[in-house]
C-alpha positions as a LaTeX table, in Angstrom:
\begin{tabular}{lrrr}
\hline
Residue & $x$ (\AA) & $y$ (\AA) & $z$ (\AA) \\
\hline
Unk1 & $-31.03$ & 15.83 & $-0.07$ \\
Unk2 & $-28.85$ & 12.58 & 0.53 \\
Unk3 & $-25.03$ & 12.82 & $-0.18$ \\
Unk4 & $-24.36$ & 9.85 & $-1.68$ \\
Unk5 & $-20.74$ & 7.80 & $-1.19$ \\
Unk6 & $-18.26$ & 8.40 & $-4.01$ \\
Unk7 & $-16.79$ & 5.73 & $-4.99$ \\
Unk8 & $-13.98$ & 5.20 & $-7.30$ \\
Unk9 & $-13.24$ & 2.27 & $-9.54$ \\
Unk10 & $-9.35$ & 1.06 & $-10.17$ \\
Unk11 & $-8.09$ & $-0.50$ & $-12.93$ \\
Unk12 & $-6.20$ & $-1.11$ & $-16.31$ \\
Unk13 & $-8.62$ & $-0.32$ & $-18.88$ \\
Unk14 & $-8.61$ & $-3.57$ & $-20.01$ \\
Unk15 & $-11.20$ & $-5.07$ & $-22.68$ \\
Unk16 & $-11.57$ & $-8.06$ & $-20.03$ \\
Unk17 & $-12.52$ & $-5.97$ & $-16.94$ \\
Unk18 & $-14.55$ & $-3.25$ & $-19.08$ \\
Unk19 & $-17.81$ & $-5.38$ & $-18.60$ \\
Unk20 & $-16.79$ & $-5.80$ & $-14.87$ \\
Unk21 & $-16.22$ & $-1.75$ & $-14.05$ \\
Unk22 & $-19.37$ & $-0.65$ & $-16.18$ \\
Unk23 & $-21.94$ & $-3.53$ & $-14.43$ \\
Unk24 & $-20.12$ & $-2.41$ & $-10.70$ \\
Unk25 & $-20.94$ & 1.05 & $-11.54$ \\
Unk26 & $-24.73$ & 0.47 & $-11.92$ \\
Unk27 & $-24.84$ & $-1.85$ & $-9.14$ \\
Unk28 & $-23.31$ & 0.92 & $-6.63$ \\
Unk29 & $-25.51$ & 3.71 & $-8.59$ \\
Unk30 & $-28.91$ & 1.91 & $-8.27$ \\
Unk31 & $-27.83$ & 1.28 & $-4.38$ \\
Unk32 & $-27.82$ & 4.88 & $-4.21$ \\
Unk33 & $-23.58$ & 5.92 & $-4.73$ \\
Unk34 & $-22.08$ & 7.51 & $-6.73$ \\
Unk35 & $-19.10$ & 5.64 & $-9.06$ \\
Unk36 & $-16.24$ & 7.43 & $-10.56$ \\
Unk37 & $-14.80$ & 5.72 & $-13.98$ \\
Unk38 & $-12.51$ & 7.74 & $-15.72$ \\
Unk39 & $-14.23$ & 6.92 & $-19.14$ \\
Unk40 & $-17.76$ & 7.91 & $-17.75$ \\
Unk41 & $-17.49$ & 10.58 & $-15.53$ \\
Unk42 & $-14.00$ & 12.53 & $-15.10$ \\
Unk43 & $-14.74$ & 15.52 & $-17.38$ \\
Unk44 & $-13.57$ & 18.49 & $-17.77$ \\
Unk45 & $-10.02$ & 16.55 & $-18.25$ \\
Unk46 & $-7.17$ & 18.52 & $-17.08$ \\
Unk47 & $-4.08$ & 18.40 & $-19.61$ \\
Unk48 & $-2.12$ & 16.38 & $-17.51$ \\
Unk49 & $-4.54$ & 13.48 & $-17.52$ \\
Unk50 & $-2.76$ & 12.39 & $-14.10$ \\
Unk51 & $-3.89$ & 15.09 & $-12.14$ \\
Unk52 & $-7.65$ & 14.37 & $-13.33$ \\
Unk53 & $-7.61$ & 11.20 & $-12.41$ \\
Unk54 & $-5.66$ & 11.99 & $-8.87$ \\
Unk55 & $-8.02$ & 14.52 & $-8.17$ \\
Unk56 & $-11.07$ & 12.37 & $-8.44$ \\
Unk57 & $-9.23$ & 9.88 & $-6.24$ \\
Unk58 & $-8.40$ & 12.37 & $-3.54$ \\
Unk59 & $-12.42$ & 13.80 & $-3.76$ \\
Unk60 & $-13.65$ & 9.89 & $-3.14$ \\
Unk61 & $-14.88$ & 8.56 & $-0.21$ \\
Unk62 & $-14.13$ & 4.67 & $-1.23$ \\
Unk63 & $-11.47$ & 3.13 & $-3.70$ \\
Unk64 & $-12.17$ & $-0.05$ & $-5.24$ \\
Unk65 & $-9.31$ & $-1.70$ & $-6.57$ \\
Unk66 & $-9.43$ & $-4.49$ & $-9.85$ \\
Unk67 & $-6.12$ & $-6.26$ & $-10.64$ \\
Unk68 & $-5.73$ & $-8.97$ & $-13.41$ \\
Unk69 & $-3.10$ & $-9.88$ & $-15.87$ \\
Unk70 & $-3.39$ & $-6.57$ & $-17.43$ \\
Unk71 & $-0.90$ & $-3.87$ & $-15.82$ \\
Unk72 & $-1.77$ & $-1.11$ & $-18.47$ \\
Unk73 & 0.71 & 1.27 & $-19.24$ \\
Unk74 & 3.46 & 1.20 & $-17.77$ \\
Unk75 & 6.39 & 4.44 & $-17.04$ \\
Unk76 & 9.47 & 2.88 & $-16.96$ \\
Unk77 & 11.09 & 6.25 & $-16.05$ \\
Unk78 & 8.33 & 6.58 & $-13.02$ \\
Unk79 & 8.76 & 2.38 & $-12.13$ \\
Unk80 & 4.63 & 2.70 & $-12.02$ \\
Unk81 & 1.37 & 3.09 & $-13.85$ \\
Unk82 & $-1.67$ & 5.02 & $-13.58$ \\
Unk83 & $-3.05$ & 2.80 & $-11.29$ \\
Unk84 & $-0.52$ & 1.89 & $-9.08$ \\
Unk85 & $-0.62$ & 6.01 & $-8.48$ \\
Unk86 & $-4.51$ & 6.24 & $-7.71$ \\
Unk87 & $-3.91$ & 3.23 & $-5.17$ \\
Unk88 & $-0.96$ & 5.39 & $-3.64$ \\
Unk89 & $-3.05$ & 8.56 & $-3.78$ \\
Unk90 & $-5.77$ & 6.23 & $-2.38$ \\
Unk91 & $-3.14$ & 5.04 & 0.88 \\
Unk92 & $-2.12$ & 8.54 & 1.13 \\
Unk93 & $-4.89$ & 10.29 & 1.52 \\
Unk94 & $-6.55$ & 7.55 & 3.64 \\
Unk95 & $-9.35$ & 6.24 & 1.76 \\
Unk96 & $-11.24$ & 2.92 & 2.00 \\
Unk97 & $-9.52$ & 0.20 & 0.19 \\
Unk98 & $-11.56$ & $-2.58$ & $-1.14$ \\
Unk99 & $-9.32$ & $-4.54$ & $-3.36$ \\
Unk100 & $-9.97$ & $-7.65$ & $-5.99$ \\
Unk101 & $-7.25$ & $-9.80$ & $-7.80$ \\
Unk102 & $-7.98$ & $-11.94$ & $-10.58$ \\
Unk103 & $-7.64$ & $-15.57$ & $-9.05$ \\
Unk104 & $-4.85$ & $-17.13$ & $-11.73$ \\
Unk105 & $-3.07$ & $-14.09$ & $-11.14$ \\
Unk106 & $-2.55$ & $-14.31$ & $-7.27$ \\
Unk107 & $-2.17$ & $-18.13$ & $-7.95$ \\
Unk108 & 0.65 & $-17.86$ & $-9.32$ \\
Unk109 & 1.94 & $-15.10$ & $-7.48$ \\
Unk110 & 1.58 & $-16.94$ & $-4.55$ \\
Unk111 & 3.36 & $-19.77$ & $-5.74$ \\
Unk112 & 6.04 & $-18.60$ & $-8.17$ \\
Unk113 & 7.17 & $-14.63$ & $-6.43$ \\
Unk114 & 6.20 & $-14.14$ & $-3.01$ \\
Unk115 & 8.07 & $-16.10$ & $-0.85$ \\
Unk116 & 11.39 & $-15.04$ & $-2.56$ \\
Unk117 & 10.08 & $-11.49$ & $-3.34$ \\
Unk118 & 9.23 & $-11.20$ & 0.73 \\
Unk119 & 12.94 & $-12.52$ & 1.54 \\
Unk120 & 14.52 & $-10.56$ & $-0.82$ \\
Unk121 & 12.53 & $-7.52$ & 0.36 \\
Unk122 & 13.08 & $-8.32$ & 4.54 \\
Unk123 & 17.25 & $-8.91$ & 3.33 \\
Unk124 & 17.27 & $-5.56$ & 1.65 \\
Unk125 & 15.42 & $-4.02$ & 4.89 \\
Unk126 & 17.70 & $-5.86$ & 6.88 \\
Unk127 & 21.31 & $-4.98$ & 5.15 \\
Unk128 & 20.20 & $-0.92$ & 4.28 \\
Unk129 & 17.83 & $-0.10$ & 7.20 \\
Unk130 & 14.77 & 1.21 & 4.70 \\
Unk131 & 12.58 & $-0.23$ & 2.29 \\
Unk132 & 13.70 & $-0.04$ & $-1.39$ \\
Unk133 & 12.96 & 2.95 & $-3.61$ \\
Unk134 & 11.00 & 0.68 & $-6.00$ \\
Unk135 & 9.75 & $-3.34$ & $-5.22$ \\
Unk136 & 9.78 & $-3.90$ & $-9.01$ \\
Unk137 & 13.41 & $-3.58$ & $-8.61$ \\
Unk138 & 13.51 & $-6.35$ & $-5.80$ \\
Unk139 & 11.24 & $-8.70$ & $-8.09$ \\
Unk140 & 13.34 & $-7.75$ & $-11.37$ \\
Unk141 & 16.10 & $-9.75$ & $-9.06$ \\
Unk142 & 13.25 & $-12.29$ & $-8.08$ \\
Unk143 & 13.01 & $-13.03$ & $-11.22$ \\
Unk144 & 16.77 & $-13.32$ & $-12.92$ \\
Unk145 & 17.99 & $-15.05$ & $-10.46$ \\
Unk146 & 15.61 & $-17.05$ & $-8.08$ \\
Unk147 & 13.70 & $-18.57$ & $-10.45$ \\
Unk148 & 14.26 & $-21.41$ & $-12.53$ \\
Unk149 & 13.73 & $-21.90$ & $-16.04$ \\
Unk150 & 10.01 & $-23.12$ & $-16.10$ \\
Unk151 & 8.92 & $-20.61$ & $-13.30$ \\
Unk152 & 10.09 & $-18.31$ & $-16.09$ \\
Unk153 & 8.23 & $-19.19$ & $-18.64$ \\
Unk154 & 4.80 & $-19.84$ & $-16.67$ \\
Unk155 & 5.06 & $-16.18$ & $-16.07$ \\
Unk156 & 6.53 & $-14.51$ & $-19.02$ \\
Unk157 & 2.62 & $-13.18$ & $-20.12$ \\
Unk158 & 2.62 & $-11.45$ & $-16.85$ \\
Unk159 & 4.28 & $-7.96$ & $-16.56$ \\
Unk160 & 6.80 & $-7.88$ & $-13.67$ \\
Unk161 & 5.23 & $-4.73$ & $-12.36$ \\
Unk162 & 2.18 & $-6.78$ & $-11.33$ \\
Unk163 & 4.07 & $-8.39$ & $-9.08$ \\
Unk164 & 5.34 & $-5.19$ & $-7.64$ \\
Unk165 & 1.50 & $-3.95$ & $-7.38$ \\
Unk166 & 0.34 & $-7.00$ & $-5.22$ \\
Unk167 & 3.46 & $-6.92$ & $-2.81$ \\
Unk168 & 2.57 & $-3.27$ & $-2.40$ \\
Unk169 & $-0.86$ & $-3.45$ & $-1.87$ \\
Unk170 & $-0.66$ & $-6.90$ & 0.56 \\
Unk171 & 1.92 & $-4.51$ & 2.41 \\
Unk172 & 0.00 & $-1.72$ & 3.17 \\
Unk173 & $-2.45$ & $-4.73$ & 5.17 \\
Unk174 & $-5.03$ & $-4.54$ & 2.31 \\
Unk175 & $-6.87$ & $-7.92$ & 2.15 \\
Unk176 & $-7.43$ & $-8.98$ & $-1.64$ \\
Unk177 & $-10.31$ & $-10.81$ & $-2.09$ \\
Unk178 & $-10.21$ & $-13.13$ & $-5.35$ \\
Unk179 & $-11.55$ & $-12.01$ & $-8.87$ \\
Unk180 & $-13.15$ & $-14.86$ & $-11.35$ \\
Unk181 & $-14.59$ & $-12.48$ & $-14.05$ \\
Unk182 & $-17.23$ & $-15.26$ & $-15.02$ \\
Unk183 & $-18.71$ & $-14.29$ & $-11.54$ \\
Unk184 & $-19.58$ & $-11.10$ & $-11.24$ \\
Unk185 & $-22.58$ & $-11.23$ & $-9.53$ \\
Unk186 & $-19.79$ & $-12.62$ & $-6.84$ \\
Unk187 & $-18.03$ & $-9.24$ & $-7.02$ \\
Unk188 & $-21.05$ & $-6.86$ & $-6.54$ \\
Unk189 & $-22.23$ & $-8.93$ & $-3.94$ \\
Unk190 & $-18.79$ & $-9.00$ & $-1.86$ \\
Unk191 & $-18.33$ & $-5.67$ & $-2.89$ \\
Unk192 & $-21.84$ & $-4.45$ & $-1.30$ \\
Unk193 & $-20.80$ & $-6.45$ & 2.14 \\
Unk194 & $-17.78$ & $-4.60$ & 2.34 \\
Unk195 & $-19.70$ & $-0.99$ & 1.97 \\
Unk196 & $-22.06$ & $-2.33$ & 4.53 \\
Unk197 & $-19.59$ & $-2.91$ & 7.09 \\
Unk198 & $-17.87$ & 0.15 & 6.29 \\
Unk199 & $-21.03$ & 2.38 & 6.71 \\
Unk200 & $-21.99$ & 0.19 & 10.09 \\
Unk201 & $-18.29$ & 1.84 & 11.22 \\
Unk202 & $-19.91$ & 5.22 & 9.99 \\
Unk203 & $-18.12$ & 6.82 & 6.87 \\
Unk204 & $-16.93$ & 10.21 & 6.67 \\
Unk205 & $-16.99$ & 12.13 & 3.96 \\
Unk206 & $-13.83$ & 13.94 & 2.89 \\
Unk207 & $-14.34$ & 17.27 & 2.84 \\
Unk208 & $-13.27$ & 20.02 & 0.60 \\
Unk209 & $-9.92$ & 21.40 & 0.65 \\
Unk210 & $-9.80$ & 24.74 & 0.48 \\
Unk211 & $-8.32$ & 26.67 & $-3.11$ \\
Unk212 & $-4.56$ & 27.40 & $-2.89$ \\
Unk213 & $-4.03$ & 30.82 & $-5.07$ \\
Unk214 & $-0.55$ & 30.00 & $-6.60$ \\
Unk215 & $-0.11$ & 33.53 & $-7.13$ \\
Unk216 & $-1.51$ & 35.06 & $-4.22$ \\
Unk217 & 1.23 & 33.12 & $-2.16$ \\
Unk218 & 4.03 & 33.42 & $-4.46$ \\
Unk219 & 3.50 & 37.00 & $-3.74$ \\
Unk220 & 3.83 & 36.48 & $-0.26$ \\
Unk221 & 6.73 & 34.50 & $-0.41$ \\
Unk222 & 8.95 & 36.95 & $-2.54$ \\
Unk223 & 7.81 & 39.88 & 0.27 \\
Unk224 & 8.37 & 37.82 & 3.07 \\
Unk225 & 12.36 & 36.93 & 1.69 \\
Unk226 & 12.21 & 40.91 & 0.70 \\
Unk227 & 12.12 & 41.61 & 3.84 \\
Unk228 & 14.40 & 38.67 & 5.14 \\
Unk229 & 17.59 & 39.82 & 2.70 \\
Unk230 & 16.93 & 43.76 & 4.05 \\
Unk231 & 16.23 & 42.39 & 7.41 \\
Unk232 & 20.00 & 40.99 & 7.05 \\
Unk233 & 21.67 & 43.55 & 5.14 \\
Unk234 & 20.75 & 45.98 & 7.96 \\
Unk235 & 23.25 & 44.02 & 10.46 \\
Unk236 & 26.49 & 44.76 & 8.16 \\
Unk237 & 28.17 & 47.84 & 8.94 \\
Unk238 & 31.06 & 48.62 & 6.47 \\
Unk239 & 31.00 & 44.94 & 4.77 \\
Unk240 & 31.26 & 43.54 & 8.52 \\
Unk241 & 28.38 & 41.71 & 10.86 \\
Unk242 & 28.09 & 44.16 & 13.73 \\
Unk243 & 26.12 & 41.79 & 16.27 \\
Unk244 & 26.44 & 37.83 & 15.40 \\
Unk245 & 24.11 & 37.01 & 17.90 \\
Unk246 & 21.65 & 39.38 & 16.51 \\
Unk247 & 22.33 & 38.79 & 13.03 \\
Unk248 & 22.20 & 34.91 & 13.72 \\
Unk249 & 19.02 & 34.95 & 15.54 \\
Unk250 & 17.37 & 37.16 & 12.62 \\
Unk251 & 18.75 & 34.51 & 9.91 \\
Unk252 & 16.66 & 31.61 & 11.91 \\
Unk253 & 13.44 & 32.77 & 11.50 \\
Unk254 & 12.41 & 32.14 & 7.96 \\
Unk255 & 14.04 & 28.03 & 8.49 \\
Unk256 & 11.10 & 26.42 & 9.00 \\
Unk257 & 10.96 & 22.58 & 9.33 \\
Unk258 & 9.55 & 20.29 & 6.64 \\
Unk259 & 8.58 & 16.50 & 5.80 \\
Unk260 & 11.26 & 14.50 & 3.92 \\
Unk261 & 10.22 & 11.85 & 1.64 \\
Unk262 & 11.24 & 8.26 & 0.56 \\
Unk263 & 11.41 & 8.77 & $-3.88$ \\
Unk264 & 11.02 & 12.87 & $-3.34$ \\
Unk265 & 10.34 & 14.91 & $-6.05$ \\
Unk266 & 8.68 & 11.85 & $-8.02$ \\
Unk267 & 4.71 & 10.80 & $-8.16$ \\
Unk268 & 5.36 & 7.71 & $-5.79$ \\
Unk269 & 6.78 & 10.68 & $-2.80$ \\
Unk270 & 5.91 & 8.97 & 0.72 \\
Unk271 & 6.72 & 10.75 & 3.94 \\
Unk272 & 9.13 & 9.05 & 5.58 \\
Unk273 & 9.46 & 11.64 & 8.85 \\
Unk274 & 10.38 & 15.16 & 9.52 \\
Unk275 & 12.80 & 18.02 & 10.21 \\
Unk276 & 11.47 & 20.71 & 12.80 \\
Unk277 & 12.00 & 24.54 & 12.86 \\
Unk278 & 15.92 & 25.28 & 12.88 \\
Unk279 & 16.34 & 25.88 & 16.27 \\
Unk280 & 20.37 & 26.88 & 16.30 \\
Unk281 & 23.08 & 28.62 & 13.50 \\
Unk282 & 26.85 & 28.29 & 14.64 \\
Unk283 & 29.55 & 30.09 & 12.46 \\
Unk284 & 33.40 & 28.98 & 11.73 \\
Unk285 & 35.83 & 31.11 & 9.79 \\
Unk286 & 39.20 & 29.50 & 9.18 \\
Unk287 & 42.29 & 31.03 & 11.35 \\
Unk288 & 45.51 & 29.24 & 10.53 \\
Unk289 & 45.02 & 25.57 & 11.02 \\
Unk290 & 41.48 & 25.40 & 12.96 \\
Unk291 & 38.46 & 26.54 & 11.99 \\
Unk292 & 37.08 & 29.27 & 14.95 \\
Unk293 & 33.65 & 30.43 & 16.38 \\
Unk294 & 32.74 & 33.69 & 14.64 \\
Unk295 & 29.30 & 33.83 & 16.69 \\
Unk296 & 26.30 & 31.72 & 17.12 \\
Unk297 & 22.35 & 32.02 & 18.02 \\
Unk298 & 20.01 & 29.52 & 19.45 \\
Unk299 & 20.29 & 26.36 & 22.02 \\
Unk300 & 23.54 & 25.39 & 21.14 \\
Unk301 & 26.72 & 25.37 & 23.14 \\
Unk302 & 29.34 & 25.47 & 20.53 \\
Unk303 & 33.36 & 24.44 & 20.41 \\
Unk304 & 34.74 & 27.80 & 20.24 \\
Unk305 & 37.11 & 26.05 & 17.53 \\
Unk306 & 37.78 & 22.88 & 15.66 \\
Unk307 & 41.54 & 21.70 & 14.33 \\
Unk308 & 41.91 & 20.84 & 11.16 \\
Unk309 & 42.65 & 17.28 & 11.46 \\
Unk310 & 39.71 & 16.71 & 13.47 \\
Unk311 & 38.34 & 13.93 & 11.12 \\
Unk312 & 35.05 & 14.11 & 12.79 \\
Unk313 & 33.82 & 17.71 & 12.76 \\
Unk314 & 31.33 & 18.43 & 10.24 \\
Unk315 & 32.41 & 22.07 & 10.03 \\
Unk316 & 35.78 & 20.89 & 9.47 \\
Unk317 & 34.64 & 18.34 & 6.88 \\
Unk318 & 32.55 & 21.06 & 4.53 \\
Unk319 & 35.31 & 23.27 & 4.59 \\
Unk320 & 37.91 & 20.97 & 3.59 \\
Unk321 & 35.91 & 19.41 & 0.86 \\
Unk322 & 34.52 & 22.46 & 0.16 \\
Unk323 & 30.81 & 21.08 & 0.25 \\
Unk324 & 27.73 & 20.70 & 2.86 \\
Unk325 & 27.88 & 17.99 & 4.73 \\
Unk326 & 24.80 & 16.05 & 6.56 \\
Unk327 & 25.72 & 15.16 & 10.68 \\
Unk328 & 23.31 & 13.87 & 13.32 \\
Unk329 & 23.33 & 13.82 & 17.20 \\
Unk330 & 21.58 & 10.92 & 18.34 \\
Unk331 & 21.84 & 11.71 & 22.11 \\
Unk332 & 20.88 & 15.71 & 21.15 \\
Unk333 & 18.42 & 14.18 & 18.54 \\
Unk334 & 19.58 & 17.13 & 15.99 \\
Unk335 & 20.23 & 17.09 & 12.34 \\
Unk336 & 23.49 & 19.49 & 11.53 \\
Unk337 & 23.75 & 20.86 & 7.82 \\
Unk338 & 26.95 & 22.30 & 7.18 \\
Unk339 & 27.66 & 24.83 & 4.37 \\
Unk340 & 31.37 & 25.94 & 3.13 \\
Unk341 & 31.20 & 29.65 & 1.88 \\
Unk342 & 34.59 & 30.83 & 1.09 \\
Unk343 & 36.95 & 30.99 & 4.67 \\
Unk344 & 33.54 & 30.28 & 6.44 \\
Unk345 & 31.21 & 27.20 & 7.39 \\
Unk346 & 27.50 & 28.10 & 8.67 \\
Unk347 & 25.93 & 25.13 & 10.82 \\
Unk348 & 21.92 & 24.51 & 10.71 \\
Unk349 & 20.37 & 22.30 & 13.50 \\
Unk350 & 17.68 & 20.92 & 13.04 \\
Unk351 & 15.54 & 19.00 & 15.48 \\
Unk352 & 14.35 & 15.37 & 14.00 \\
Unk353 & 11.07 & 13.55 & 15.09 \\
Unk354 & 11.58 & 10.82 & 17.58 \\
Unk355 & 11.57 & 8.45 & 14.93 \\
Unk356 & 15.10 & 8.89 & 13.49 \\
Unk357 & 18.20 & 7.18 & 14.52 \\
Unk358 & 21.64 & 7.25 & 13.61 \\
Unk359 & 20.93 & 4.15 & 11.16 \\
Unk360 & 17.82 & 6.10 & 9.55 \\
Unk361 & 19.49 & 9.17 & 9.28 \\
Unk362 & 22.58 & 7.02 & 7.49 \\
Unk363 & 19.79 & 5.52 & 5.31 \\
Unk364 & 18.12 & 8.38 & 4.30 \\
Unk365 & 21.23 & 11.23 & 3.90 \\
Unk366 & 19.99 & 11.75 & $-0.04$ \\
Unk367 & 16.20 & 12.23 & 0.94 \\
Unk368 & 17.42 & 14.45 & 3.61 \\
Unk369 & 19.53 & 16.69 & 2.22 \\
Unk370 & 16.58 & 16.64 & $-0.58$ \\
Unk371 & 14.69 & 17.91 & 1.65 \\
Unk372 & 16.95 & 20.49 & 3.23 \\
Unk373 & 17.64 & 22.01 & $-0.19$ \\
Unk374 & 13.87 & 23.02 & $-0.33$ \\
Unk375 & 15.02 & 26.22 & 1.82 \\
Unk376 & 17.94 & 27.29 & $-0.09$ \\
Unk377 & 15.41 & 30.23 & $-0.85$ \\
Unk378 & 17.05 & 31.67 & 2.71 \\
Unk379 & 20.06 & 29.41 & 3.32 \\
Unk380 & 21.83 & 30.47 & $-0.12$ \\
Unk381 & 21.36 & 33.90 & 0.46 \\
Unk382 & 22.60 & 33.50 & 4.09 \\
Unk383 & 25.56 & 31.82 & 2.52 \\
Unk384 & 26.39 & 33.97 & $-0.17$ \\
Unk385 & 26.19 & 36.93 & 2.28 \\
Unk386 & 28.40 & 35.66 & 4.91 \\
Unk387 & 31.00 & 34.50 & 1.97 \\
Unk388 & 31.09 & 37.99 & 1.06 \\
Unk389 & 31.78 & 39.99 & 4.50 \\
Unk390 & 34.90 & 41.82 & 4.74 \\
Unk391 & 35.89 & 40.80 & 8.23 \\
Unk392 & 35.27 & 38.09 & 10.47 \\
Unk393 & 36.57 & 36.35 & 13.56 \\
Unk394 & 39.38 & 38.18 & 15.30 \\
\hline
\end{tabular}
């Protein structure tokens, strides 16, 4: 039996395009695919529509892409619409991208937003070292104040967020080939080439991902920090750490390393790098005015103590403000989290990927931290434990 190519079809469901997406469909179906359109063939709906249509996007082989005037609805809270998230999903997940924008539409994007909205967007890389959060944000300033009056009004029936969408999509080095609804003979045809080519390269199929049981790992997790916290508790003796190497060394384990992400915790997330496996754990408890080594684990070679006016000590720094604090070694190539717990400051390293620098890490302290945060599961407890110890450094 053949496997045909599934193929999903992009767009606002716009009255204009719906003759478009539904003559497409039986053009790729009668060459043998098989074409995904949410108002055909998406059932059984999920009651977050979202992760229906994400899902069918991430089980696709191809992603065909229509843009015209139309940018649908639109989450102001999210800065995005439905399909601006397929075609992220799409990126993501590394599908082939064939996109098509409606030929007024990247007229005048051509000509009225993209050679301020690409200066604007260089200037912002330039000044903060990172890309914006959002580009509708950049073109929202493209708009008030680099264009003049009748620019203005020759695009005020276009939705800023369109704008957004085509920078995006040009920037991730997708070619968009022009749409003139009145030909759409033209589409199928150009949209056939593409496939060909593609298959000449030799498409893969995605395969399955295996089922995640929410449950079935949830239960491991909560036995797996069971066993951490008695793991722990079994190195205090009388309300005091016996060992601090040992103790230390046991505490590491569970702090595994993670991705960090550009927007985290929001539908546009994009990895941005990574943290590896915390590979060190220093201790400070304060002793008049410096704050001194209480123990340590891991490939570190610690200051056995820090004064309290040094300005540029992270341990000093997180207890004074009584916060964590965010360091990074450039020449080490370690990220240092720093944790005030009562008289005492625990210090995390962290190894980075090679592709951080001081100026990234500066750029990117929020997402990092962000990401840090995901293992408070361990670190809290860790904290809250050595807060509470009866005696510490001599």
């Amino acid at each position: 039996m053949p496997n045909p190519a599934r193929i999903f079809i992009s767009s606002a469901y716009d009255n204009k395009l719906i003759p478009l997406r539904a003559g497409l469909k039986q053009e790729l179906e009668e060459a043998g695919h098989s074409a995904l359109l949410f108002e055909d063939n998406f059932y059984p709906w999920h009651s977050d529509f979202m992760k229906t249509c994400l899902q069918k996007v991430m089980e696709s082989d191809i992603f065909i892409l229509l843009l015209n005037e139309n940018v649908g609805t639109y989450w102001e809270q999210d800065k995005c619409t439905p399909t601006y998230q397929e075609f992220r999903t799409a990126i993501k997940e590394g599908k082939y991208v064939i996109a098509f924008l409606d030929s007024d539409v990247k007229e005048m994007y051509e000509e009225h937003i993209r050679p301020d909205l690409s200066r604007r967007y260089r200037e912002y890389h330039e000044e903060n070292h990172r890309n914006p959060d959002y580009t509708i944000d950049i073109v929202n300033e493209v708009i008030a104040e680099d264009l003049g009056r009748g620019q203005k009004e020759k695009i005020s029936s276009i939705h800023p967020f369109t704008w957004a969408f085509i920078y995006d999509v040009q920037a991730s080095r997708i070619w968009t080939e022009e749409l003139v609804l009145a030909q759409s003979p033209e589409t199928y045809h150009k949209v056939k080439s593409y496939l060909s080519d593609r298959l000449g390269e030799g498409i893969k199929l995605v395969p399955m991902k295996e089922d995640i049981h929410d449950n079935a790992l949830a239960a491991h997790d909560f036995a797996v920090y069971q066993d951490y916290t008695l793991n722990l508790l079994s190195y205090l003796n009388n309300g005091a750490i016996i060992d601090w190497s040992l103790f230390l060394e046991a505490a590491m384990e569970p702090l595994v390393g993670d991705f960090i992400y550009q927007r985290p915790g929001t539908v546009l997330a994009e990895e941005i790098g990574r943290f590896e496996n915390c590979n060190a754990l220093t201790v400070y408890k304060q002793h008049n005015d410096s704050m001194k080594l209480c123990g340590y684990a891991g490939a570190t070679s610690p200051n056995p103590e820090y004064d309290l006016t040094s300005k540029d000590s992270y341990v000093v720094t997180a207890h004074l403000e009584d916060t964590s604090v965010i360091g990074y070694s450039e020449d080490k190539n370690v990220l240092y989290y720093a944790i005030n717990t009562k008289d005492y400051v625990l210090c995390f390293h962290y190894p980075l990927d090679k592709t951080w620098s001081n100026t990234k890490v500066e750029a990117f302290k929020r997402e990092i931290e962000c990401a840090i945060i995901n293992t408070t599961l361990y670190t809290d407890f860790l904290a809250d434990l050595i807060g509470g110890i009866q005696y510490g450094c001599e």
